[in-house]
C-alpha positions in Angstrom: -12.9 -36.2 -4.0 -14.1 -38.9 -6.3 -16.5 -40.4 -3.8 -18.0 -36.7 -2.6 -18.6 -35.9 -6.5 -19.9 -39.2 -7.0 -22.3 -38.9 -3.6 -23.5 -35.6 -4.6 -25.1 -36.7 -7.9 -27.2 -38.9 -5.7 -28.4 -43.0 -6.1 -30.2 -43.1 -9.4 -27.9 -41.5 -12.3 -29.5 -39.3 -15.3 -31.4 -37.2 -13.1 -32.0 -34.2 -15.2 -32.8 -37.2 -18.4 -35.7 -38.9 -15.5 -37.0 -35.6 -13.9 -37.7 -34.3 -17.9 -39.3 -37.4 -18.5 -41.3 -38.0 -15.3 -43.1 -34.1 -16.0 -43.6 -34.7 -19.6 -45.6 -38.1 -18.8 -47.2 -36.0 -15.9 -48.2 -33.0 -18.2 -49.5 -35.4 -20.7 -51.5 -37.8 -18.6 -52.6 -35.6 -15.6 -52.1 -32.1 -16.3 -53.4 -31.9 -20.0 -56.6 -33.5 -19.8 -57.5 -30.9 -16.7 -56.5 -28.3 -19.0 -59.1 -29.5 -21.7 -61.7 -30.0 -19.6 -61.4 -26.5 -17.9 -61.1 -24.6 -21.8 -63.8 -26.3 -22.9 -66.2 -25.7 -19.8 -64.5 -22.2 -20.3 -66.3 -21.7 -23.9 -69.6 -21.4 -22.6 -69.0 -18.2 -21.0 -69.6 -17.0 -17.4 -73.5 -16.6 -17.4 -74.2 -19.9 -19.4 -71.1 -21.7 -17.2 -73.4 -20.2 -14.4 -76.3 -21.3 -15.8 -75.4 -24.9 -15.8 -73.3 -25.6 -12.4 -76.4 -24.0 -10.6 -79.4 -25.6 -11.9 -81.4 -26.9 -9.7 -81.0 -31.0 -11.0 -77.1 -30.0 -11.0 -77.4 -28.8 -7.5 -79.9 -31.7 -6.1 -76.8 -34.3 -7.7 -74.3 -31.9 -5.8 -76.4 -32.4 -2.2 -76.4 -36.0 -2.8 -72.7 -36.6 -4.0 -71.7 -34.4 -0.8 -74.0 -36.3 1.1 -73.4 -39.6 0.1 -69.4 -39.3 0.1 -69.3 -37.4 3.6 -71.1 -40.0 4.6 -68.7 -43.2 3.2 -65.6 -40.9 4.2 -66.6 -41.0 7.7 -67.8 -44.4 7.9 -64.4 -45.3 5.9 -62.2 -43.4 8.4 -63.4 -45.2 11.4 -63.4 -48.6 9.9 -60.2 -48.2 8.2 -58.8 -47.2 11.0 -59.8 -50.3 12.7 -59.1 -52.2 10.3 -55.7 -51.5 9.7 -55.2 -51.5 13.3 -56.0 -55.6 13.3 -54.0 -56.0 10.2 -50.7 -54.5 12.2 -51.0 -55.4 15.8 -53.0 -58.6 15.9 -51.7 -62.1 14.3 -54.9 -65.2 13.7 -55.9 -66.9 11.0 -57.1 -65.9 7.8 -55.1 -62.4 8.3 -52.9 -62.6 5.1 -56.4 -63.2 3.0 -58.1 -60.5 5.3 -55.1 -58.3 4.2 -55.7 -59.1 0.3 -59.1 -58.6 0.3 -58.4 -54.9 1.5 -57.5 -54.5 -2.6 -60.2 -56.0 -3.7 -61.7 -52.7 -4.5 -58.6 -51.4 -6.4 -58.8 -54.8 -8.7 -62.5 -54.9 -9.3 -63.7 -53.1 -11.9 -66.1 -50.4 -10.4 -69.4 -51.2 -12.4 -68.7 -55.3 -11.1 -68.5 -54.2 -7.8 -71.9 -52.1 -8.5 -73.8 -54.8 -9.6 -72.7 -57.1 -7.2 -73.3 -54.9 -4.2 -77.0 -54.1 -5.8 -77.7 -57.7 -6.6 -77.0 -58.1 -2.6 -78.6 -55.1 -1.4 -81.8 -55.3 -3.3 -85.0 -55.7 -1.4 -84.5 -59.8 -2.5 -81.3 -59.8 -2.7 -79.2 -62.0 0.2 -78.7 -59.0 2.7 -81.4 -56.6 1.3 -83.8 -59.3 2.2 -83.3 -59.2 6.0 -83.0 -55.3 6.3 -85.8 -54.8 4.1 -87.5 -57.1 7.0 -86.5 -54.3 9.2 -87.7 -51.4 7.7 -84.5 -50.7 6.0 -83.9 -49.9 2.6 -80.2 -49.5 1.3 -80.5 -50.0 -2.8 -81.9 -47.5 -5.0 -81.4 -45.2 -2.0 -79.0 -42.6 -0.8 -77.8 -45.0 1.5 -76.9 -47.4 -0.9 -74.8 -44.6 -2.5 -73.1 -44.0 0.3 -72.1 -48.2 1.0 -70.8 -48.4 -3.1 -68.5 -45.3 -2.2 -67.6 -47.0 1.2 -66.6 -50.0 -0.8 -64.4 -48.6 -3.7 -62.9 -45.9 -1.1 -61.7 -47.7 1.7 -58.5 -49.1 0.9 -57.3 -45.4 0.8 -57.6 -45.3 4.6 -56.3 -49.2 5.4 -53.2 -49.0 2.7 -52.0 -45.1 4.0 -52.6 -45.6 8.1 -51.1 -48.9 7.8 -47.5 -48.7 7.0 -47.2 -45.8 9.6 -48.7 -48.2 12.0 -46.2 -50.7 11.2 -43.1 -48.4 11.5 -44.7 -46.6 14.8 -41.7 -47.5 17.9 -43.4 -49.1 20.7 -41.0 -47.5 23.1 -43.4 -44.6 23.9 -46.3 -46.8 24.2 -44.1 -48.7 26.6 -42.9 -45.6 28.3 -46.3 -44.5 29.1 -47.8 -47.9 30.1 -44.8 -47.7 32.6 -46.1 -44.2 33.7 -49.6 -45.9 34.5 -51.1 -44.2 31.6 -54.6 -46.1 30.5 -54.9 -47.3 26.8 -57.1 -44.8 26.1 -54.9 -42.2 27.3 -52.1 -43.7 25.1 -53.9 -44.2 21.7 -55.1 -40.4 22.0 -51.6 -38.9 23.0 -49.2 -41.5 21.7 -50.2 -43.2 18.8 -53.2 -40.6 17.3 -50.5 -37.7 17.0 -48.0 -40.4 15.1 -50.8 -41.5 12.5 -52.7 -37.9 12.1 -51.2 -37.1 8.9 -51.3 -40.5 7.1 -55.3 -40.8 8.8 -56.1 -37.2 7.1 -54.2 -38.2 4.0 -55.9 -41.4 3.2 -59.6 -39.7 4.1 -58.8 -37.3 2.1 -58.5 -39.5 -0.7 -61.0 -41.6 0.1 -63.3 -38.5 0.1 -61.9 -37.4 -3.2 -62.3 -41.0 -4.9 -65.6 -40.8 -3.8 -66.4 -37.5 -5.5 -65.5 -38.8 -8.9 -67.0 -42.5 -8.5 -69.4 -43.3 -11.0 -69.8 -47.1 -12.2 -69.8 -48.6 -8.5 -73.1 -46.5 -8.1 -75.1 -45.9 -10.8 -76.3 -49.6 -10.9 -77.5 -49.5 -7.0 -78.4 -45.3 -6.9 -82.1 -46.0 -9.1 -80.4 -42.7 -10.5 -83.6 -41.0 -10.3 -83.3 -37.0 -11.0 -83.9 -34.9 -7.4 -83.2 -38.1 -5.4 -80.4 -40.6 -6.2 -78.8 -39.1 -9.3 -75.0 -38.1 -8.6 -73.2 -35.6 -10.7 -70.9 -38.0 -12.1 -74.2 -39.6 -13.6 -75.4 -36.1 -14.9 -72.5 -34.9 -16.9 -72.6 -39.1 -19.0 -75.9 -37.5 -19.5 -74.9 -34.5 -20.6 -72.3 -35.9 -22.9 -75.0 -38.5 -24.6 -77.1 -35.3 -25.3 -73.7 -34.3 -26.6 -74.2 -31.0 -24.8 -70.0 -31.3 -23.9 -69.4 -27.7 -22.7 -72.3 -28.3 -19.6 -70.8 -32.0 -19.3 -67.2 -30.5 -19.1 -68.9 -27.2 -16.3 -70.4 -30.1 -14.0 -67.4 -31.7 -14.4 -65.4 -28.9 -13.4 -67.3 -28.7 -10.0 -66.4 -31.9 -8.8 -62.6 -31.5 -10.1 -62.9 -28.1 -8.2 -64.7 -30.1 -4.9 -61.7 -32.7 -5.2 -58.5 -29.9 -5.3 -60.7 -28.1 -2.5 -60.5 -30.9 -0.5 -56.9 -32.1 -1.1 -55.7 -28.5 -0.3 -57.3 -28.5 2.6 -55.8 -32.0 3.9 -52.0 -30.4 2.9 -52.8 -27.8 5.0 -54.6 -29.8 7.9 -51.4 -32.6 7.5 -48.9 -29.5 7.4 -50.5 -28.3 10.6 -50.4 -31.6 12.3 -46.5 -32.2 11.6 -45.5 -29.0 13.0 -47.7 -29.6 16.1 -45.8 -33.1 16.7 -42.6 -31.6 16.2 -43.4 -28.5 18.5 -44.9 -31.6 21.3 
């Protein structure tokens, strides 16, 4: 009787003291600052907040964020992918460092990495050199938004498909190489189904992370107004003309754009489980 009661208050004891404390840190560090930044982009009113979010400098920052992030998201979820596939399956040299450098990103400070990828990208810069050779420009460009969003996004990808990757049974893999079943017939029935969720999860993020990035890009965007500013950039500027209510309704868009996509990826990852359960 002893051992049930003791089993049924679970591993950890004080559960009701850590649960309080756990959503009073959460309110105050995650939930509280949302709620300021929605009351005060809330003061302005519906036709100013209108006003604001659809200008057409905020909306030009909006195309290019989109852009630039759908495009880093989908470079990031292929090579992520990949990536984390080598990191799990095959053992050479050099693959413990290989593994470290994948949280690089998370370590570096964001405006370090900036100016380090813009010092390389430039058109004299080591590799800006070269492709500038080619007709290729990647700083100061769209482009080169989208590779600093690629860069401080990808460990998302590699660090959430990788432990699923590592816990994956090889007994179905097995199974259907017995079967005859070609590798490409097994990675899209087998292992893609296993790994959906955690793939959808960590683009998600990645996506989401790339929304809100701000110091890995502004040194290689050229942050010019129409072409390379992103709306992160805008509302800094919008708080140095200490205009805070339209800093705090430009700001509200891409917090909006981030639970959007988030939501979605529950929904999508929801989907996915019951499909693998149902197969």
């Amino acid at each position: 009787m002893a051992t049930a009661l003791r089993s049924s208050r679970g591993v950890l004891p004080g559960f009701g003291l850590t649960l309080g404390i756990t959503l009073f840190y959460t309110a105050i560090i995650v939930a509280l600052p949302i709620l300021a930044l929605v009351m005060k982009a809330a003061s302005l009113g519906p036709a100013e907040f209108w006003a604001v979010v659809s200008s057409r400098r905020a909306v030009a920052t909006y195309q290019v964020t989109l852009t630039a992030a759908g495009g880093a998201t989908l470079f990031n979820a292929l090579f992520g992918l990949l990536l984390a596939w080598v990191l799990v399956r095959y053992r050479f040299p050099g693959r413990r460092l290989l593994d470290a450098l994948v949280d690089l990103p998370f370590a570096l400070p964001t405006a370090v990495a900036g100016i380090a990828l813009a010092n390389l990208l430039a058109p004299t810069g080591w590799l800006g050199a070269p492709l500038a050779d080619l007709g290729l420009k990647v700083a100061y460009t769209p482009l080169g938004i989208a590779v600093a969003m690629a860069f401080t996004s990808i460990p998302f990808v590699v660090r959430t498909v990788q432990p699923v990757l590592e816990d994956l049974s090889r007994e179905a893999e097995e199974a259907a190489h017995s079967l005859g079943a070609r590798d490409r017939a097994i990675f899209g029935r087998v292992i893609l189904p296993a790994i959906l969720p955690a793939f959808l999860a960590g683009a998600a993020l990645a996506f989401a992370r790339s929304l809100g990035e701000f110091g890995g890009v502004i040194f290689i965007a050229g942050n010019r107004p129409f072409q390379t500013e992103i709306t992160s950039l805008l509302t800094y500027i919008r708080l140095e003309e200490y205009d805070y209510p339209a800093a705090a309704a430009i700001a509200t868009v891409i917090l909006a754009g981030a639970f959007v996509m988030l939501l979605m990826i529950n929904v999508l990852q929801f989907w996915a489980s019951r499909h693998n359960g149902r197969g």
